[in-house]
C-alpha positions in Angstrom: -29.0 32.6 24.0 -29.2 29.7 26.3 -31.7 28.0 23.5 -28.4 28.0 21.4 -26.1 26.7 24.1 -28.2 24.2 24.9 -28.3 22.7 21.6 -24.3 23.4 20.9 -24.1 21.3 23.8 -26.3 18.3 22.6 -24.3 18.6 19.3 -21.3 17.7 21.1 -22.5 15.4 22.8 -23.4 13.2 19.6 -20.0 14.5 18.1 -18.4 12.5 21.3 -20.4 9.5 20.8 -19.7 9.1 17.0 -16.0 9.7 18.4 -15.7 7.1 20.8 -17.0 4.5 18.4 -14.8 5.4 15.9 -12.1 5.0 18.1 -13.4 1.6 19.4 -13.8 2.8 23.3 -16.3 1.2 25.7 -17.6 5.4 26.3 -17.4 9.0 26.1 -15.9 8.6 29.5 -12.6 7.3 27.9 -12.7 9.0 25.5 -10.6 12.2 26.9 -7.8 9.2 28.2 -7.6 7.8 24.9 -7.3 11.5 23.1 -4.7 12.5 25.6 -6.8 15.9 26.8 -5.8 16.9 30.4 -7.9 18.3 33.0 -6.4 21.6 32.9 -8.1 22.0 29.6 -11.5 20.7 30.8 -11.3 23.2 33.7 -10.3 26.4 31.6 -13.5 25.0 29.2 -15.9 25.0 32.2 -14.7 28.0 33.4 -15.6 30.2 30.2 -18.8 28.2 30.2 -19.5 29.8 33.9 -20.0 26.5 35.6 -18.1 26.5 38.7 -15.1 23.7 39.0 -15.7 22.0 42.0 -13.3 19.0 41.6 -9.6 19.8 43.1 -6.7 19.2 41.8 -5.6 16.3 44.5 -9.3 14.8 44.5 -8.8 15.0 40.2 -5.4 13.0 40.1 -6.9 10.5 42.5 -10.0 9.9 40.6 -7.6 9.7 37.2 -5.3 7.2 39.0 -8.4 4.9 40.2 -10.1 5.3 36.7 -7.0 4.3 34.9 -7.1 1.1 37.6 -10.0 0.2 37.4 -9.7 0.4 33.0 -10.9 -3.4 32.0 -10.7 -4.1 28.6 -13.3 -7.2 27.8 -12.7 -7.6 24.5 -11.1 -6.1 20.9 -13.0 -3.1 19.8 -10.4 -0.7 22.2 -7.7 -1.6 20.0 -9.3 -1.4 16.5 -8.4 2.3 16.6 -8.2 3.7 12.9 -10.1 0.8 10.9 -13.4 2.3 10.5 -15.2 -1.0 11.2 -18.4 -0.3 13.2 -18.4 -4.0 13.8 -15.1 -5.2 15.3 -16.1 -8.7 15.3 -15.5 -9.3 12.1 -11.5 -9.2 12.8 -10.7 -12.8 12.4 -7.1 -11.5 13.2 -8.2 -9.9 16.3 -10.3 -13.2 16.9 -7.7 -15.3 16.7 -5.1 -13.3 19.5 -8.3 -13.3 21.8 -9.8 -16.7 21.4 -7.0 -18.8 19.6 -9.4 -20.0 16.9 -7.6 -19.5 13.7 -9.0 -17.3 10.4 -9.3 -20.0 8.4 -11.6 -22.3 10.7 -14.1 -19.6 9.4 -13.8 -20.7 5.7 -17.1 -22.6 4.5 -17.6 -26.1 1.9 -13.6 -27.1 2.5 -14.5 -30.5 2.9 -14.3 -33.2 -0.1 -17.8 -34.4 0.3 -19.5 -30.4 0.3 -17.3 -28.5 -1.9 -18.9 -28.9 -4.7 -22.2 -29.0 -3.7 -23.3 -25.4 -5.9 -21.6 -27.1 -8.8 -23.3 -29.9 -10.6 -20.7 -30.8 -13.6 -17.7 -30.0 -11.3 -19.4 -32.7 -8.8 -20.0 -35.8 -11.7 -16.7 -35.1 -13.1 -14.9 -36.0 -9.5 -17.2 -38.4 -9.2 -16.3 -40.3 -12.6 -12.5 -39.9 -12.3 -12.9 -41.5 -8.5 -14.9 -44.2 -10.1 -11.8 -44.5 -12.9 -9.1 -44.1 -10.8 -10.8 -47.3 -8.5 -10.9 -49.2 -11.2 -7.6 -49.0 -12.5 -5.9 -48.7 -9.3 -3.1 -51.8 -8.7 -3.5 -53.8 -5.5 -1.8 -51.8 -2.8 2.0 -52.7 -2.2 4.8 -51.6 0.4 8.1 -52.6 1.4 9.6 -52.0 4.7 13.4 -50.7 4.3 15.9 -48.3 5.2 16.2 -45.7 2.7 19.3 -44.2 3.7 20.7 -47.4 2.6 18.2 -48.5 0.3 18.8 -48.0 -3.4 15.6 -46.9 -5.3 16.6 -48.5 -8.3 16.2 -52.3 -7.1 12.5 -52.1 -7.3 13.1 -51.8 -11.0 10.3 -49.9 -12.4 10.4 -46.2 -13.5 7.0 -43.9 -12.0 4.6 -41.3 -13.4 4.1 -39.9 -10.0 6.4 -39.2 -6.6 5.4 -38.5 -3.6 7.9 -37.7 -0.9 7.5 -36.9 2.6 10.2 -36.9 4.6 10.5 -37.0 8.5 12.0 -32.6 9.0 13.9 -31.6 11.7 12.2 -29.1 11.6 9.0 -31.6 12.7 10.6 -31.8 15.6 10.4 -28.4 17.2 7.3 -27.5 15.7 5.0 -30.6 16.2 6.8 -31.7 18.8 7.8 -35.9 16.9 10.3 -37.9 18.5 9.5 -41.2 17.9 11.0 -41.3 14.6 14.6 -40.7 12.4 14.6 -37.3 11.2 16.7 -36.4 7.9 18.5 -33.4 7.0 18.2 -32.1 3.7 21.8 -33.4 3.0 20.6 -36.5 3.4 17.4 -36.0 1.2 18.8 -34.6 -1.2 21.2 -37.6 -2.0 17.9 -39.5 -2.4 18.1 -41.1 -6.2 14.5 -40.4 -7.0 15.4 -38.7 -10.5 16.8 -42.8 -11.1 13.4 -44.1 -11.0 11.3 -40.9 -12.5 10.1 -42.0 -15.4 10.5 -39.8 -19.0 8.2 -37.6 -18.1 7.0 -37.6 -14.6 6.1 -35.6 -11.6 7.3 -35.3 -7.9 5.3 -33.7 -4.8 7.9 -32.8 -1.9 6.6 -31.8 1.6 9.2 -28.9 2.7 7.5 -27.8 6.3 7.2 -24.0 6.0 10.8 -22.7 7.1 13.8 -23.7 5.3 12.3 -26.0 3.0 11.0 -23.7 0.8 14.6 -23.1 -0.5 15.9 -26.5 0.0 13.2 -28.1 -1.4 14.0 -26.2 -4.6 17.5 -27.4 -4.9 16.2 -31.1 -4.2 14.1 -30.7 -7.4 17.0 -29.4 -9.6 19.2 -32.1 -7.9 16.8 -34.9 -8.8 16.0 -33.5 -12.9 12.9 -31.6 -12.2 11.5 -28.0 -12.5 9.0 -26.5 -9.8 6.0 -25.6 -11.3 3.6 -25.1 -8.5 3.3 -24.7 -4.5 0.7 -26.7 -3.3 -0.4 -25.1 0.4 -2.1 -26.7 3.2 -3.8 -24.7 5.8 -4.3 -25.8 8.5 -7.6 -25.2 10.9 -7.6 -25.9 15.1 -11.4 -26.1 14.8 -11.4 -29.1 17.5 -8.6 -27.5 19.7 -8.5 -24.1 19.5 -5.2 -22.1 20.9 -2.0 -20.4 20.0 1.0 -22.6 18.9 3.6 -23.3 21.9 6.3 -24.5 20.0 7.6 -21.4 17.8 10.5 -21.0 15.0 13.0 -19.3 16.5 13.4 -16.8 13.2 9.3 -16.8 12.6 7.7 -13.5 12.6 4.5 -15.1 12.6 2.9 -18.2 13.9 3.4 -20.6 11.2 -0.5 -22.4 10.3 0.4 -23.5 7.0 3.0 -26.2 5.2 3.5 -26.3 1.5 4.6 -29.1 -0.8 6.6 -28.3 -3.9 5.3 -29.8 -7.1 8.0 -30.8 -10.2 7.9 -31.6 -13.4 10.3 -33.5 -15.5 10.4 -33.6 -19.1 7.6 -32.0 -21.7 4.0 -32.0 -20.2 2.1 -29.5 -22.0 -1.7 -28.9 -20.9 -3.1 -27.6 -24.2 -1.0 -31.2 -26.1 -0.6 -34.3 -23.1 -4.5 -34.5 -22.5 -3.8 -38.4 -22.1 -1.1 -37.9 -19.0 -2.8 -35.0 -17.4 -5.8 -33.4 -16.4 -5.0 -30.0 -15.4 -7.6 -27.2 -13.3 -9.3 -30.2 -12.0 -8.7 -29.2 -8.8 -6.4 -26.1 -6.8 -3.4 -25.4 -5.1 -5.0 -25.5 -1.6 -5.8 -28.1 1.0 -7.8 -26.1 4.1 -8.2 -29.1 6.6 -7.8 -29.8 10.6 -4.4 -29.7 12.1 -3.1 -33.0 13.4 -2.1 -33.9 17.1 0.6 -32.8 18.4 3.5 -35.3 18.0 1.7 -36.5 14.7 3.2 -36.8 11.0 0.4 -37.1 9.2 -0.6 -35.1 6.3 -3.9 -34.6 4.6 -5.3 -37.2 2.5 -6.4 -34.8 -0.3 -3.0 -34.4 -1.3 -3.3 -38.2 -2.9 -6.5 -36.9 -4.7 -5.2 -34.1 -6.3 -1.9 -36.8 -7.6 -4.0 -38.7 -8.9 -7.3 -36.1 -10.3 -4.0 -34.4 -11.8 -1.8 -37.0 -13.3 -3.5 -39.9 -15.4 0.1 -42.3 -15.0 -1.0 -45.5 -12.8 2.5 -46.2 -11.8 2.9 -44.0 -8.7 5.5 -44.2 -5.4 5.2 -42.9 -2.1 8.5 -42.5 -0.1 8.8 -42.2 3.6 5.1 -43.8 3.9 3.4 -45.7 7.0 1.0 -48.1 7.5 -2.0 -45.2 8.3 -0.9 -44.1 3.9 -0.5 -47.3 2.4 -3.4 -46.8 -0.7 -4.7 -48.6 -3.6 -3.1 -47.8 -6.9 0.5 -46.7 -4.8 3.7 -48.2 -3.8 4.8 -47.4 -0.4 8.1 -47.5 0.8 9.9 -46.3 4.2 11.2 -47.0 7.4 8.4 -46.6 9.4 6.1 -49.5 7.9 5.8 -53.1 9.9 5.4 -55.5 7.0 6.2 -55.8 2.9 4.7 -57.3 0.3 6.5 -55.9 -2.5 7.8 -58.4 -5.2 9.1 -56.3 -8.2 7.9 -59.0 -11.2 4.6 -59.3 -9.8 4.2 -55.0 -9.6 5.9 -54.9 -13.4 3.3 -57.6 -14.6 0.3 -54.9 -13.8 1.6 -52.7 -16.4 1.6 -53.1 -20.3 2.8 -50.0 -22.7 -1.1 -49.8 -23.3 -2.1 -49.8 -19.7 0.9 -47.1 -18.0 -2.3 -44.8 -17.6 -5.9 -44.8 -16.5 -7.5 -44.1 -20.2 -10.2 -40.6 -19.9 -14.0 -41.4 -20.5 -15.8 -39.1 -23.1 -17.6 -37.8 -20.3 -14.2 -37.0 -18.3 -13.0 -35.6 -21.2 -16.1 -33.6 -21.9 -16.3 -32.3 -18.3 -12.4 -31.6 -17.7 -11.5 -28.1 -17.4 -9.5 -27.5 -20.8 -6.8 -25.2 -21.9 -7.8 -22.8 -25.2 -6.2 -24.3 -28.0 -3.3 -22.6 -29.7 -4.0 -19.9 -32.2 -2.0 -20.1 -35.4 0.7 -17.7 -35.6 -0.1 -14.8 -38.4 -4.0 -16.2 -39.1 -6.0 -13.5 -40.6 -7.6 -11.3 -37.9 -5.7 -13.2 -35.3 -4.9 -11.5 -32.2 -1.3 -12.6 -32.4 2.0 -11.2 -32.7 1.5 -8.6 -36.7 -2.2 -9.0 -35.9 -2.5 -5.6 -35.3 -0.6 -2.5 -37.0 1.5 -1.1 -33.8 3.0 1.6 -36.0 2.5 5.2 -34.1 0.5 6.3 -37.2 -2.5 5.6 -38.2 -3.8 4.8 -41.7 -5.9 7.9 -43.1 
């Protein structure tokens, strides 16, 4: 009989243990706090085991209070309660309330030089559309103006390509900027940038991550063009690690991300306009480090994906600076100090047989490319009366 108890006893002992770090507490000790057992119960259970109960009742409470004192918690794995991870540090949620470093700082080969490292063809075809793109790039121009005054129109040339990136309110109270004009979206929105679009043409809009999303989506429809895709940045705190100070006051969360709304205007089809664009070149995410604080910077990929994306050479960037002013782009804004714009000489770098940078065999060889359309009704097609979708079949 005491054989038995002995090794009921053991058993429950390894029960507890497998409890606790289920539960995520430091020990078996804590284990009867975090269950919520009282010591009435423990008592009554020593009692039918015949073990005298020594502790009082005053000497119990005070040893409860000063355990419940002297409860430290050092790190996460008390409060991963329920997600059956034996390993808590794998959490990067967690991580990131107890250390500030942010999930995505955890995401491997982001960079432009290593992401394609595993892939050979995906790596030559960047390569010989950088190479293009240098070639046929236009000598850099900008022109230093006040574009709440400005007209668009005088630099009297229609684009392929639009970036715009305005200076948010919204900047303000989350990055802390207040050196420079802000705009509302009133203001943007009365921007003429569907005057110079060309036929058919595309515009990148940085929103911010709060009210933009919708405004930026009436700007589009304002301006002539349809949104066709989101373009997100994420951004990392690698470098300076720690949670945001400046919050939205409607945010749920703490906002690490800021999208840019892509249009289109006119008829661009990928399986048809192979000589305007090159689509699935590269994706609808930019994972890079966050700027300093006070800083209105953006990441420079976003230019790369314009111009991997869009084959038109004539391309405008509105609300540049000095730190964005790029071969192969016309920058316009308040915030540059000098211009060098002249409209004839920018119109006398394009001829109807040179509006876009031409594709290479090889470029065209490597491109990602869509399937080409089936014929509608073709024998043993897979389209629409390919099939018999009657409920009966033939016998």
């Amino acid at each position: 009989m005491g054989d038995m108890l002995k090794e009921l006893r053991e058993r429950s002992k390894k029960r507890k243990k497998l409890l606790a770090q289920t539960l995520g507490v430091s020990g078996v000790d804590e284990l009867r706090q975090v269950l919520g057992t009282s010591e009435e119960i423990s008592r009554k259970k020593r009692v039918d085991e015949k073990e005298p109960v020594v502790v009082s009742s005053e000497k119990s409470t005070v040893k409860e209070n000063e355990t419940s004192d002297e409860l430290v918690y050092r790190d996460s794995s008390t409060f991963l309660k329920g997600t059956q991870s034996s390993n808590p540090h794998n959490d990067y949620c967690q991580h990131f309330v107890d250390t500030g470093q942010r999930p995505q700082n955890f995401i491997r080969d982001v960079g432009l030089a290593d992401r394609f490292e595993e892939y050979p063809k995906l790596r030559e075809l960047i390569k010989l559309k950088d190479d293009l793109i240098a070639q046929t790039a236009t000598p850099p121009m900008y022109l230093k103006c006040d574009l709440q005054n400005f007209d668009l129109k005088e630099l009297n040339s229609k684009f392929d390509v639009i970036l715009v990136e305005p200076p948010l309110e919204e900047y303000q109270r989350t990055m802390g900027v207040t050196n420079v004009q802000f705009w509302s979206w009133d203001h943007i929105m009365n921007l003429d940038i569907g005057e110079v679009a060309a036929q058919r043409s595309f515009v990148f809009l940085w929103c911010g991550s709060s009210e933009g999303l919708d405004m930026g989506r009436y700007c589009l429809r304002k301006w002539g063009f349809r949104r066709c895709e989101d373009i997100c940045w994420i951004r990392t705190n690698i470098n300076n690690p720690g949670h945001s100070k400046n919050l939205e006051q409607k945010a749920v969360f703490q906002r690490t991300k800021e999208h840019c709304l892509m249009g289109i205007k006119g008829t661009v089809r990928r399986s048809t306009d192979g000589d305007f664009i090159h689509a699935n070149v590269d994706i609808d995410l930019i994972i890079s480090e966050d700027t300093e604080y006070g800083s209105l910077e953006k990441p420079v990929e976003i230019f790369h994906i314009i111009e991997h994306f869009c084959l038109g050479r004539r391309r405008l960037h509105v609300f540049g600076r000095d730190s964005t002013i790029r071969p192969g782009w016309l920058t316009v804004g308040p915030e540059l100090t000098n211009t060098n714009f002249n409209a004839d000489s920018y119109a006398s770098y394009f001829t109807p047989s040179t509006l876009t940078t031409s594709c290479t065999e090889r470029i065209e060889a490597l491109r990602p490319k869509s399937p080409p359309p089936k014929g509608k009704g073709a024998a043993g097609g897979r389209g629409r009366g390919g099939f018999n979708r009657g409920r009966g079949r033939g016998r």
